[in-house]
C-alpha positions in Angstrom: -80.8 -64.1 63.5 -82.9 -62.9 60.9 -85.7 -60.6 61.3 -88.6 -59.4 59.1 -88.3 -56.0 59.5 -92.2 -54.2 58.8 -92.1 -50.1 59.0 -94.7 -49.4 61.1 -96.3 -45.7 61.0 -94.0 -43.1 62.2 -95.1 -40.0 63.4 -92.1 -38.7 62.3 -94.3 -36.2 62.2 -95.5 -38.1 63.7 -94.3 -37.6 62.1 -96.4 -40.5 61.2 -95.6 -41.4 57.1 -97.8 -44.3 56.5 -98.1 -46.4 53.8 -101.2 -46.7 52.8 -102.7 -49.6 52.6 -100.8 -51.9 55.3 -97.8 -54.1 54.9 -100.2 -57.6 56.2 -103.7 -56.2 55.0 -105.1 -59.3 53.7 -108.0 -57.6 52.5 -109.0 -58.3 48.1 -107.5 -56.6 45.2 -109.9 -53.7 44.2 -109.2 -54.8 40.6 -112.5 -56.0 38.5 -111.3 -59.6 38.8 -111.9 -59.4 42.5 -114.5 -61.6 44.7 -117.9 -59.9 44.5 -121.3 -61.0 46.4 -122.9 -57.8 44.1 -125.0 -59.2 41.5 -125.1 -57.5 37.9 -128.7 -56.9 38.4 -127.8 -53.4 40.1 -127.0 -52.0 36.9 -129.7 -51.1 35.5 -130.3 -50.4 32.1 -133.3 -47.9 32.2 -131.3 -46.0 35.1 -127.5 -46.4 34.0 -125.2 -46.1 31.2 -122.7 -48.2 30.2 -119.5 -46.4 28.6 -120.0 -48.3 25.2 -122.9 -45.9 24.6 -120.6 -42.2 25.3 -119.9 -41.0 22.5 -117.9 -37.5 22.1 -120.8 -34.3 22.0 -123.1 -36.0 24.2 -124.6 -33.4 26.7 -126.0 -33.8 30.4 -126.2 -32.8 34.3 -124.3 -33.5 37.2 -125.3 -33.1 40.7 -123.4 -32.2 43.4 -123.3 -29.7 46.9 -122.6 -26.4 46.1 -124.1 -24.6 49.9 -125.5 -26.0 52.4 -127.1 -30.0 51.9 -129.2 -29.7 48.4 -127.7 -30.9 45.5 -127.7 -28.8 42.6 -127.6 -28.9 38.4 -125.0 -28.0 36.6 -124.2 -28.9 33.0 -121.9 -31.0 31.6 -121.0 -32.1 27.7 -118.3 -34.8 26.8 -115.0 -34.3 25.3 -114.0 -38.3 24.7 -113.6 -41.7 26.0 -110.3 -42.7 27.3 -110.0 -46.1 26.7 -108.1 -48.3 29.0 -106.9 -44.9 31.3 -106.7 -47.2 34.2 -106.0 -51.2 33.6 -109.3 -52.6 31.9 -111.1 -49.6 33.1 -111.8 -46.6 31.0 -113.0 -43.2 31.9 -115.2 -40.7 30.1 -113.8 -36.9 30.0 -116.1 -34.1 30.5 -116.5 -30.6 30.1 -118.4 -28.6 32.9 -120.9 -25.6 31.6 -121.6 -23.7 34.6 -119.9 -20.5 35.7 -119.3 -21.7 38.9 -117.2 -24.0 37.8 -115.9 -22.2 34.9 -114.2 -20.1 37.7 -113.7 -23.1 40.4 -112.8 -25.8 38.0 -112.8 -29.3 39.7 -113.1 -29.3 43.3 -111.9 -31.6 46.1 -115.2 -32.9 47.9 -117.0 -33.6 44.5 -115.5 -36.7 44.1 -118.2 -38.9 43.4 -121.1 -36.4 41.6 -123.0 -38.7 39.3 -123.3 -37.1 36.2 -126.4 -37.9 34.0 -125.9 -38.1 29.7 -128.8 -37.8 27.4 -129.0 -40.9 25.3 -130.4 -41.1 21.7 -134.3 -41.3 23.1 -133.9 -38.4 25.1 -133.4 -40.0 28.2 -131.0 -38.9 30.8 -129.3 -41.9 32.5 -126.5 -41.8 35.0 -123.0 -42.7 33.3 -120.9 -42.3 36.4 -119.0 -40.5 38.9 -117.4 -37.0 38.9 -113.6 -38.6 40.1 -110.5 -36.9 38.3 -109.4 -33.6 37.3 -106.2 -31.6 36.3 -104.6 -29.2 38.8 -104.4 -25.7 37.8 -106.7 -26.4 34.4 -108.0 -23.1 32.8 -110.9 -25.0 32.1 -113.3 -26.8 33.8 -112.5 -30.3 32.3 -112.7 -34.0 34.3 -112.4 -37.3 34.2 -116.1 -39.1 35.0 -115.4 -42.8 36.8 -118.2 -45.2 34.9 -121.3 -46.5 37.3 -121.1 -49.7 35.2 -118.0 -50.5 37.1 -118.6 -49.1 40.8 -121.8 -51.4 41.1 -119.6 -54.2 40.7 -117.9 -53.4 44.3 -118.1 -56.8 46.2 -121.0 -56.1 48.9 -119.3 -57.0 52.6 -121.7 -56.9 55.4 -121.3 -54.2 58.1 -119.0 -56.0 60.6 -117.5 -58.0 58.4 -114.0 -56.8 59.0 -114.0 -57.0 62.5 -115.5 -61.0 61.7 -112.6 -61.2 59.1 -110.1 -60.6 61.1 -111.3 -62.5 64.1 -111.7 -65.7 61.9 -108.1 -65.2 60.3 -105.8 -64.3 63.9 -105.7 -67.7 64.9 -105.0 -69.6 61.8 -102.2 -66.3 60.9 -100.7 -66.4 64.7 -100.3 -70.0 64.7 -98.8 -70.0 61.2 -96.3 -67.3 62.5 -96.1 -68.3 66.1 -94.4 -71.9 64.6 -91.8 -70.0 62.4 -88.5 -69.3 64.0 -88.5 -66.3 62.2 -88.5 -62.9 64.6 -90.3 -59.6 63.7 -89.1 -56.2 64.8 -90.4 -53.0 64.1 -88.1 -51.1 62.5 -85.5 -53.2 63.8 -87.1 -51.6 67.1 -85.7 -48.2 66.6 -89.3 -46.9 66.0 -90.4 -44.7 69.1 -90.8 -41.2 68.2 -89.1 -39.5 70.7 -85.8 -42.0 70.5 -86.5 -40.2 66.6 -87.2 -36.8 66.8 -83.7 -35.6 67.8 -82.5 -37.7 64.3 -84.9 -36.0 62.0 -84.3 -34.6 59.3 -85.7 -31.0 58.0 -88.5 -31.3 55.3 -87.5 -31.6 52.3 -87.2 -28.0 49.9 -90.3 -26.9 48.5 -92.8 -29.7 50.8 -93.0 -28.1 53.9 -95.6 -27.2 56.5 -95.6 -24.0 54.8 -95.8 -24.9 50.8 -98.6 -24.6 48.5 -97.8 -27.8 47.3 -100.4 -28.8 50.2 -103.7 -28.7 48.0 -101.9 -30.2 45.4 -99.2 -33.3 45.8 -98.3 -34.0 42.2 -98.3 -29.9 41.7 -94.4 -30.2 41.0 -94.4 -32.8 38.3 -95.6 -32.9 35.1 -99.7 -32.3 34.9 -101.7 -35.9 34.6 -105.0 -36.5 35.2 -105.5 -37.8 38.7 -107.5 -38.6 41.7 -109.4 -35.5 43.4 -107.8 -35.4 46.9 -110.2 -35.9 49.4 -110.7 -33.0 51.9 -110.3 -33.9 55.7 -112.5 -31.2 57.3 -110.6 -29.9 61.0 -112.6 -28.7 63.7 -111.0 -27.4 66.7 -107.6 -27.8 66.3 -105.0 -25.0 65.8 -103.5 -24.3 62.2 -100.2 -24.6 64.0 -101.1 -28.5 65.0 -102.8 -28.7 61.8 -99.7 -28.5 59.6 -97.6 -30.8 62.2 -100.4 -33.1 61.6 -100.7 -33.1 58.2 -98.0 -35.0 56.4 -99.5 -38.2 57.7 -103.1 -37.6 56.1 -101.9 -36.6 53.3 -99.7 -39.8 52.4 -103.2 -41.0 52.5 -104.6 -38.9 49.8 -106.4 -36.9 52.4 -105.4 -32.6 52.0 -106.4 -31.3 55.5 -108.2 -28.6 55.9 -109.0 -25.9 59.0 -113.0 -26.2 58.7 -116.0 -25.5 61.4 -118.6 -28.0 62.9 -122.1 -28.9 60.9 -124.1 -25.9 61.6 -128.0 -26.7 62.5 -130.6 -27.1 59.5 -132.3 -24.8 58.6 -135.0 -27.0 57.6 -135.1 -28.7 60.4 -134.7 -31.9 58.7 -131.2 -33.9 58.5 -129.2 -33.7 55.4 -130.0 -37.3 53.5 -127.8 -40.0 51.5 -129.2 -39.2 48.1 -127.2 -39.0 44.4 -125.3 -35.5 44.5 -125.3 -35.1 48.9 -122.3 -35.0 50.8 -121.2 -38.8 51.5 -118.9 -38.2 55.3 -116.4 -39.9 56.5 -115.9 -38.8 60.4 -112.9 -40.2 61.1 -113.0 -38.3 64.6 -115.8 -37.1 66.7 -116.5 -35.3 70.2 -114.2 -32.1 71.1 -112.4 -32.1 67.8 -113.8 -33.2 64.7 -111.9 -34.5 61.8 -114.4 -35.5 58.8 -113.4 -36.9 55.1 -116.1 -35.0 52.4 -116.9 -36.4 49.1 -120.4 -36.9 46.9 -123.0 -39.8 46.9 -122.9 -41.4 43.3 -125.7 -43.1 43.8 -128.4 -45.5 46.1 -129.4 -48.3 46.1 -131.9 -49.8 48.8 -129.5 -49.7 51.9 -126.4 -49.7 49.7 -124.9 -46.7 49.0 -121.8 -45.6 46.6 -119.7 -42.7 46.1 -116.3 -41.2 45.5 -115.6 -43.4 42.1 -111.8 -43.3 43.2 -110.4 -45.1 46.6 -110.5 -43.4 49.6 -107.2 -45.5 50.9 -107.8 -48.2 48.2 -107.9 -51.2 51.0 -110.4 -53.6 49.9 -112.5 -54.5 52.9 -113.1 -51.7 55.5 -115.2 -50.5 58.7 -115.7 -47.1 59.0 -118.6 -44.5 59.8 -120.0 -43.2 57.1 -123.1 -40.2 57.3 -124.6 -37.2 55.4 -123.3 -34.0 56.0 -123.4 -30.5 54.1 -120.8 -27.9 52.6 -120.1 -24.2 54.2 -119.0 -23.2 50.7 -116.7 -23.6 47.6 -113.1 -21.7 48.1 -111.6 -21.7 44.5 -107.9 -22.3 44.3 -105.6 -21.2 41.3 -103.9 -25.2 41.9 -107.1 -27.1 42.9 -110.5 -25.4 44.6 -112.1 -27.5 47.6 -115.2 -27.7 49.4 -115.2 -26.6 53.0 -117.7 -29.2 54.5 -119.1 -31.0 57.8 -121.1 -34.2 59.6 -124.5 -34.0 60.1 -125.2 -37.3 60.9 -123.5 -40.7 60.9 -126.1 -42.8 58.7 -124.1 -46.4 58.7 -121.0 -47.9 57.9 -118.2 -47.8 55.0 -117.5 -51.9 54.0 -115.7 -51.3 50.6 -113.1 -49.3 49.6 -111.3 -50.4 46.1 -110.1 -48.8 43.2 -113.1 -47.8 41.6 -115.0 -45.9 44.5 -116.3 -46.6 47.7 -119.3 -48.3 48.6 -121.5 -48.9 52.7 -124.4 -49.9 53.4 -127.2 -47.5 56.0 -128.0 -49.0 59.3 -125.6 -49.2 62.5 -122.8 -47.5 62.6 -119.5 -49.5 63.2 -117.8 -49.4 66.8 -115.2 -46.5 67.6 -112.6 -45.6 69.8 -113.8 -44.0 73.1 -111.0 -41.3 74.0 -110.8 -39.4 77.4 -108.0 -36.8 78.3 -107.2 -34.8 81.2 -105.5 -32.0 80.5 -103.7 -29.6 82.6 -102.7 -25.8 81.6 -99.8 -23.7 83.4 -102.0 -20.8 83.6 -103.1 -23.1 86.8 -106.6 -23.4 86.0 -108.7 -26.9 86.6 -107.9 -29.4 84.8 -109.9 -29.7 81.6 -111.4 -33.1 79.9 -111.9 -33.9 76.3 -113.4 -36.8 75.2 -113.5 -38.2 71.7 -114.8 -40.5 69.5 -111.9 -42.0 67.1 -112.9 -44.4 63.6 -111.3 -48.0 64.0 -108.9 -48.2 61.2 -105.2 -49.9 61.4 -103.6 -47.5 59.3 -105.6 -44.5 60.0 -106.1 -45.0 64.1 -102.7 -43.9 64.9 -103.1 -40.6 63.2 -106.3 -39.8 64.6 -105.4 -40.5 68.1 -102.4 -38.1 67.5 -104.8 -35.5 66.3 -107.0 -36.4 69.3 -104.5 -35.5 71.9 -102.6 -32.4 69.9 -106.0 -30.5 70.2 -106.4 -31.2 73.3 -103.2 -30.2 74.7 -103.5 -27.1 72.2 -106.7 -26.4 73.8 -106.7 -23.5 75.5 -103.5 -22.3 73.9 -100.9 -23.2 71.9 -97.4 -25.3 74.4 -95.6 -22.6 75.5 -92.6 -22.2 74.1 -90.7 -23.7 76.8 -92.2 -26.8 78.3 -92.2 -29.8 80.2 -95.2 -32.6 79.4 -95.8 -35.0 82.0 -98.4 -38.2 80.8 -100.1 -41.1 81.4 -102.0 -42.6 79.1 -103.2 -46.5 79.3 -104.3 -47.9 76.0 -106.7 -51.2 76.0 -106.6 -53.4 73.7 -109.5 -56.1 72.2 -107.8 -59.0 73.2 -107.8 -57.8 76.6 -104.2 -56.6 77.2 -103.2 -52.8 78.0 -100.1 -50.9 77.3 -99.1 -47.9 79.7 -97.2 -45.0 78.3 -96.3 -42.9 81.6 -93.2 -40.1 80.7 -92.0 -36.7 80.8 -91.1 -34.5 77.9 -89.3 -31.4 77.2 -90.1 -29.0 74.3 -91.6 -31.9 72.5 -94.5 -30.9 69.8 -97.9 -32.8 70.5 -97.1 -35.2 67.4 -93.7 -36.2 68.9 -95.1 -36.6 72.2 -98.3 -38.6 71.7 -96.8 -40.5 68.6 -95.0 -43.0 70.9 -98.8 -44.2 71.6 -99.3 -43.9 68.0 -96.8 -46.4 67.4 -98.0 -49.1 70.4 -101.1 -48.7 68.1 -100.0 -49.5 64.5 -97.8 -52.2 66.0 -100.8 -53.9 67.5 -102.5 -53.7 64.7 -99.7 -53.9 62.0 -97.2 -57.3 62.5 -97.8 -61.0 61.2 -99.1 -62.7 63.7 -102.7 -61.2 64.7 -104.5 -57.9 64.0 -105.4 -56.1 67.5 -107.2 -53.5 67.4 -107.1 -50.1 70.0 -110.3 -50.6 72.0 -110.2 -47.4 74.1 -107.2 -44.7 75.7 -108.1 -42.7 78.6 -105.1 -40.7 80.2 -104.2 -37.3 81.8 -101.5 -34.6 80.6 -99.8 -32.0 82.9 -98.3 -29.1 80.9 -95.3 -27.0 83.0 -94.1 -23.7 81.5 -90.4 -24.6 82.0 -87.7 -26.8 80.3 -87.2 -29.6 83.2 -84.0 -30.3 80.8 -80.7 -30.8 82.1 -77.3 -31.7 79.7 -74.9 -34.1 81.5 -71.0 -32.0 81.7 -68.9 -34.6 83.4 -68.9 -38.2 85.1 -66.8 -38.3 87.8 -65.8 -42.6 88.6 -63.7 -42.1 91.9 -61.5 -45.3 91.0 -60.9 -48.3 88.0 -60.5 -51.0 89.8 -63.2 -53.1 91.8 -64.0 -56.3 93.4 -66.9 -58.5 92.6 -70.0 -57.4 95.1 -68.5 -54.4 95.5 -70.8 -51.2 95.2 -69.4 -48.7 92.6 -69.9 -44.7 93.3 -70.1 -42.7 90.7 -71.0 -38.5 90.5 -72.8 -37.1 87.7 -72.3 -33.2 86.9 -74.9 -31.9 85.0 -76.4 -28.5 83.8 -79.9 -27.8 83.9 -81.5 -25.3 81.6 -81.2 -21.6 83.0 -80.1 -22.4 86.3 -77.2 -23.6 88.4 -75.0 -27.0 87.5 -75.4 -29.5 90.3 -74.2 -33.0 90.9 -75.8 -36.6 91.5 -74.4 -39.5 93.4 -75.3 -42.7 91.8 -74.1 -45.9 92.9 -74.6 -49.6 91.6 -73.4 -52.8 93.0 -71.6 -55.1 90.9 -72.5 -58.9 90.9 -70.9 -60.9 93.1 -70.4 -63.4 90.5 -68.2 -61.5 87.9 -65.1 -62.9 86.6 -61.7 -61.1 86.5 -61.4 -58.9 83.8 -62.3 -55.6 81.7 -65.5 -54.2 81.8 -67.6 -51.6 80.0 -69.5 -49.1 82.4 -71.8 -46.7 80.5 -73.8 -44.1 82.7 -76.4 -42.7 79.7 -79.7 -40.9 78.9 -82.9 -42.7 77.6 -81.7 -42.3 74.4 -78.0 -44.2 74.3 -79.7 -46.8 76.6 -82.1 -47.5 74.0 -79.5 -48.0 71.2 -77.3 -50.4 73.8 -80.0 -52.6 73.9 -80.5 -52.5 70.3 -76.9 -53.4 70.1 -76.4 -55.4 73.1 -79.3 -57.7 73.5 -81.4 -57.0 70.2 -83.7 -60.1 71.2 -85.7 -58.2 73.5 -86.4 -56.0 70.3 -88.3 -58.9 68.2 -91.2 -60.9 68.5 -92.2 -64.2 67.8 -96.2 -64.1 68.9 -98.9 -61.9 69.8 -97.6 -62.1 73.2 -94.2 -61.3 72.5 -95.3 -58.6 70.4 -97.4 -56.8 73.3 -94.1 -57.6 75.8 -91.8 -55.8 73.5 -94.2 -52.8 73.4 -94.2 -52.8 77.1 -90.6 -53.0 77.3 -89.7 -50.3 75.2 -92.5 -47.7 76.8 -91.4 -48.1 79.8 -88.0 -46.3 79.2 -88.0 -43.1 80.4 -86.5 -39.6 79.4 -86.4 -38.3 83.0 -83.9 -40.9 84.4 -80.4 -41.9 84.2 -79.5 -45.4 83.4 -76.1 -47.2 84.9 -75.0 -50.1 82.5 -72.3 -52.8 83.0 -71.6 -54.0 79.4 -70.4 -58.2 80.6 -69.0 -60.6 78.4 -70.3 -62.3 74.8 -71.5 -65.3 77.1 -75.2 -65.1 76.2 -77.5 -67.1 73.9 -81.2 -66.0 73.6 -83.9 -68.7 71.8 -86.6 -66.4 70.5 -87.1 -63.6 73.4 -85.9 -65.9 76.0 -82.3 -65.1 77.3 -79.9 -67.9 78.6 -77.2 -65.8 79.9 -73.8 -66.5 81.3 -73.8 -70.2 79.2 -70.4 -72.6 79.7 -68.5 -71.5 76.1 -69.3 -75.9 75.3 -73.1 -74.9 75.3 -72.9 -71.9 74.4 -71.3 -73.3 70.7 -73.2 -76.4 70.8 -76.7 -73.5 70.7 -75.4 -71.2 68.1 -74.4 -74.3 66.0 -78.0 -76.0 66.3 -78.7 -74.5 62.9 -81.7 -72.3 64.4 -82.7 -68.9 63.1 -84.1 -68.1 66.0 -80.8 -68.4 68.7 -78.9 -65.0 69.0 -76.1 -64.4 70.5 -75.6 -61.4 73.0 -73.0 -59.4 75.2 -75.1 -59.7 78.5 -75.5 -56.6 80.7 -76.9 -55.3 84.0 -78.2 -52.2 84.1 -79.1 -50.1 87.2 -82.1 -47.4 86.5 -82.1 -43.9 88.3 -85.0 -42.0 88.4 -84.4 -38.0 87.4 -86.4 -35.2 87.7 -85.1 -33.5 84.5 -85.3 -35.0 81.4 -81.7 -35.9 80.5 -79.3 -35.9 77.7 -75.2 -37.1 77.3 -74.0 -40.3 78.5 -70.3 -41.2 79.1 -68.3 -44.9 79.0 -65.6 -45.6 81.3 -63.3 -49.3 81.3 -63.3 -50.5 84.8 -60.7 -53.5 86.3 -62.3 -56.4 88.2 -60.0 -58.2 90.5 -60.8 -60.9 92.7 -59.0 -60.4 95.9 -56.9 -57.3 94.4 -55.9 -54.2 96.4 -57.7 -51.6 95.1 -56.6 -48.6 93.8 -57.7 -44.9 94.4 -57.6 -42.0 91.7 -59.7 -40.2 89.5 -60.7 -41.6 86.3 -62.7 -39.4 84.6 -62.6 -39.9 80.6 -64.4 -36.8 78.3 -68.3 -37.1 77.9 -69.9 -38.9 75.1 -71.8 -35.3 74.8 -75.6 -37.0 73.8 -77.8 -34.2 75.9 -79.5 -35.8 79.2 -80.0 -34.6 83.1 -79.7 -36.4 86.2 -81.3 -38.7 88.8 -82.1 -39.4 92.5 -80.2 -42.1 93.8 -79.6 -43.6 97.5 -76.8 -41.0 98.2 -73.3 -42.7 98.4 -70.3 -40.5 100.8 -69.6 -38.0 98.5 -65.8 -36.7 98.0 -64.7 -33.9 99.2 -65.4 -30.7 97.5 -68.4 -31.5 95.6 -71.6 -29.8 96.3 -75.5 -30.3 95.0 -76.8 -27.3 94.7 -80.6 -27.2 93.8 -81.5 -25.7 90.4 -83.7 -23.3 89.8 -86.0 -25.3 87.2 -86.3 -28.4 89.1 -89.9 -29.1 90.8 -89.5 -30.0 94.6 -92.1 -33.0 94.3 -90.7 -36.5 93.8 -89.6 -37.8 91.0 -91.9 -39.8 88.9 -91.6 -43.6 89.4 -90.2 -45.4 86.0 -92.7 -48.5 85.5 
């Protein structure tokens, strides 16, 4: 079968490594040839300067934040015109006069500054946007993005995206939903936690820990580039922080540890005005995460700012306000501005190669997000509630930032611990996706990235776009590793009779405390034929890669529909369970998700033969699911005889561990043999295990 495989956003972090923009964004090329509703008439001619008139020596003003919400002066005189820097686009290079800057040089947040030139009849007219700059310059030089081009940025109305895509699903889904042609994320191997044990270490020199941070292209050759935009952090850890950050930096975003808007002094809001601080909140409530640049400049209810993308996606919906700036912290690579939201003032439509561009008014809709958290210090549970932007690339990330401050807090995780949660994540067409589990000694990004990755692959596949409409959830925190590693699996005999219930004893060792032993038992079918079988007993983790193997249908999609079964299929595998599977034979043919098992050979050829992409064939299994109260790791695989009618023979067949760590499971307790005992472990609560879904 073939598959188009997508990569969705993984938290691989997340650790969440997106690609920014998205793999089906259908939005228009930020080049100048792209569809525009702006008429030329906003450049105007007694206001604006077009780069044909720059010439080198010319001398001027720009205008951005320096403290608090005021714009101020400071002086600027051009070096040259780069001619054609980007494709049809040039850009005028400047030299800033002004000792703060002298010392600063360019800093991140004043990406989008217009900057005013003196023309021949003394007239100061605006010729663009403060935009590029060189890391670790000795002098305050930058690249200035021309106005001329950033008022041609197509004008969409706020809501349009949300209309877009709403307008496009069905034609797009009925397009897809008529190919034969499966999608799988990833080939389905995309849940963080079936990751995390896989990754690999950061790479030398671009870790949590490196300077390269501020700076991405620090380690290469210097070139004029992009400011990075600074993603202001309010109540989250530093520790979370850098976890977080590999994610919003792929996006051209450097986060940074920051503190809420403080109150005006004026009493007055900060306003939208050439030089202010142009905000993007991108999250809002108990934690605040807020993208800072400059106005460039406004125009009725139209505003524009930046003059260089933000994510560089065309069409967009996100908040967009006024805010002010705690101060300038100069940087020997790149300074920055620390900065915050004052108040969101409309909504964010464009976002293109040239800048970015909203319009005031209502602000777009967000994600309501409510969690219930739950300390080991035994305290009352605590709720936080947020208010995430609606963003397909960028909602995944923030919902992970969402839940890693609020499980850091009151504290940072303990060093050893065990996360129960249960989060329910709705949907706007209606459906809901429930991500119940327990983890041990996860970090908040591995933990809450499995949701981060229902929500990119909602959003992110070829037949519809769905957006997250709202999570709500709770989160108990334990100060012990509910961990156990499986030692031994103990199959009494090898030979078995269809119907017959097999008994199998599972010797495991939980962390820091005593090894113990579960029964498990699981009754064949009664309609087995003679032969060899496969029996694997196995964590969450080897169950998840046999059905990957074994029946990789259930792994692909074909619709919307399918898409939201296969997300409920996979999050309903959990860590704290062990899972009994009887590998059958090749008899099975699947037609898109749908499985025909146990097919006459005749049919079975005459299906794989029909010339379809879509019909797979597959080694059918049944699998029996124990419920655990540790989470488990190790699996091990046994070859079992059935024999219709055959004596059946007694001895211990007991073949080494496949040594993948995993603990064990409550079972309906089969006669146990003699000698084998179940002693309790110390680390293992005395509630009831948690249901699986």
């Amino acid at each position: 079968m073939r598959y188009l495989r997508v990569p969705l956003l993984l938290p691989a972090i997340f650790l969440l490594a997106c690609g920014l923009p998205g793999a089906y964004a259908d939005s228009p090329s930020p080049a100048k040839s792209a569809p525009t509703t702006a008429p030329a008439s906003l450049f105007d001619p007694a206001r604006h300067m077009r780069v044909s008139e720059v010439r080198a020596g010319m001398s001027g003003y720009g205008l951005t934040v320096f403290s608090g919400a005021r714009p101020e002066k400071f002086d600027v005189e051009v070096i040259s015109v780069l001619k054609n820097f980007n494709p049809q686009y040039d850009v005028v290079l400047i030299r800033c006069k002004d000792a703060r800057l002298e010392h600063s040089g360019a800093i991140q947040g004043m990406s989008g500054s217009p900057i005013y030139l003196k023309d021949d009849a003394g007239h100061e007219r605006m010729i663009g946007a403060f935009a590029y700059g060189w890391p670790m310059t000795k002098d305050p030089i930058a690249g200035v993005q021309p106005i001329e081009y950033m008022l041609e940025l197509p004008q969409f109305p706020a809501g349009a995206e949300d209309a877009k895509n709403e307008a496009t699903a069905k034609a797009r889904g009925a397009a897809a939903e008529g190919s034969s042609i499966g999608w799988a994320p990833l080939g389905g191997a995309w849940l963080p936690r079936f990751a995390r044990h896989r990754a690999a270490p950061d790479a030398p020199g671009l870790g949590a820990s490196s300077p390269l941070h501020l700076v991405g292209n620090a380690d290469r050759s210097p070139r004029l580039q992009p400011l990075s935009t600074p993603l202001m952090a309010a109540g989250i850890s530093p520790a979370i922080l850098d976890q977080l950050s590999p994610g919003f930096r792929a996006g051209g975003m450097v986060p940074l540890q920051s503190g809420a808007a403080s109150a005006p002094t004026t009493g007055e809001p900060a306003k939208l005005e050439p030089g202010a601080v142009l905000a993007v909140p991108l999250l809002t409530g108990d934690l605040e995460l807020t993208a800072i640049g400059t106005c460039t400049e406004v125009l009725g209810d139209r505003v524009f700012g930046f003059g260089h993308p933000f994510n560089n996606e065309g069409r967009v919906s996100l908040p967009m306000g006024s805010g002010s700036v705690n101060g300038i912290i100069p940087n020997l690579q790149m300074s920055f501005k620390l900065g915050a939201l004052d108040q969101i003032r409309g909504t964010l439509t464009t976002d293109a190669a040239v800048g970015v561009a909203g319009m005031t008014g209502a602000p777009p809709p967000m994600i309501p997000i409510e969690l219930s958290v739950t300390s080991p210090d035994g305290s009352a549970p605590r709720v936080y509630r947020f208010r995430a932007a609606r963003h397909p690339k960028l909602s995944p990330m923030i919902a992970a930032a969402a839940f890693a401050g609020a499980l850091a807090g009151r504290s940072e995780l303990p060093q050893l611990n065990t996360i129960d949660y249960d989060l329910t994540l709705t949907f706007t067409n209606g459906k809901s996706i429930r991500l119940a589990n327990r983890t041990v000694n996860g970090t908040p990004p591995d933990i809450f990235g499995d949701a981060g990755a229902v929500i990119a692959a909602a959003a992110d596949n070829p037949y519809e776009r769905v957006m997250l409409l709202q999570i709500s959830g709770n989160a108990k925190i334990s100060a012990t590793a509910q961990a156990a590693q499986v030692l031994d699996v103990h199959l009494p005999k090898s030979k078995y009779r269809p119907g017959e219930t097999l008994k199998a004893y599972v010797t495991y060792q939980p962390f820091r405390a005593e090894p113990g032993t579960i029964p498990v038992q699981f009754d064949l079918p009664r309609d087995l034929k003679p032969g060899g079988y496969q029996l694997v007993i196995s964590d969450a983790e080897r169950y998840f890669a046999d059905e990957q193997e074994q029946e990789p249908f259930h792994l692909t999609a074909q619709s919307i529909e399918d898409v939201f079964a296969l997300l409920k299929d996979v999050t309903s595998i959990r860590e704290n369970a062990l899972y009994l599977r009887l590998i059958r034979q090749p008899d099975g043919v699947a037609v898109g998700r749908t499985a025909l098992p146990q097919l006459p050979s005749s049919r079975r050829q005459m299906l794989l033969g029909a010339g379809r992409s879509d019909v797979t064939a597959y080694v059918s299994s049944t699998v029996e699911v124990i419920p655990t109260n540790l989470v488990m790791n190790g699996a091990a695989e046994f070859a079992i005889t059935v024999e219709a009618g055959a004596k059946v023979a007694v001895g211990g067949v007991n073949p080494p561990s496949r040594a993948t760590p995993t603990p064990p499971a409550k079972s309906p307790e089969p006669a146990k043999p003699p000698g084998i005992k179940e002693p309790a472990p110390k680390d293992v609560p005395k509630d009831a295990p948690p249901t699986i879904p």
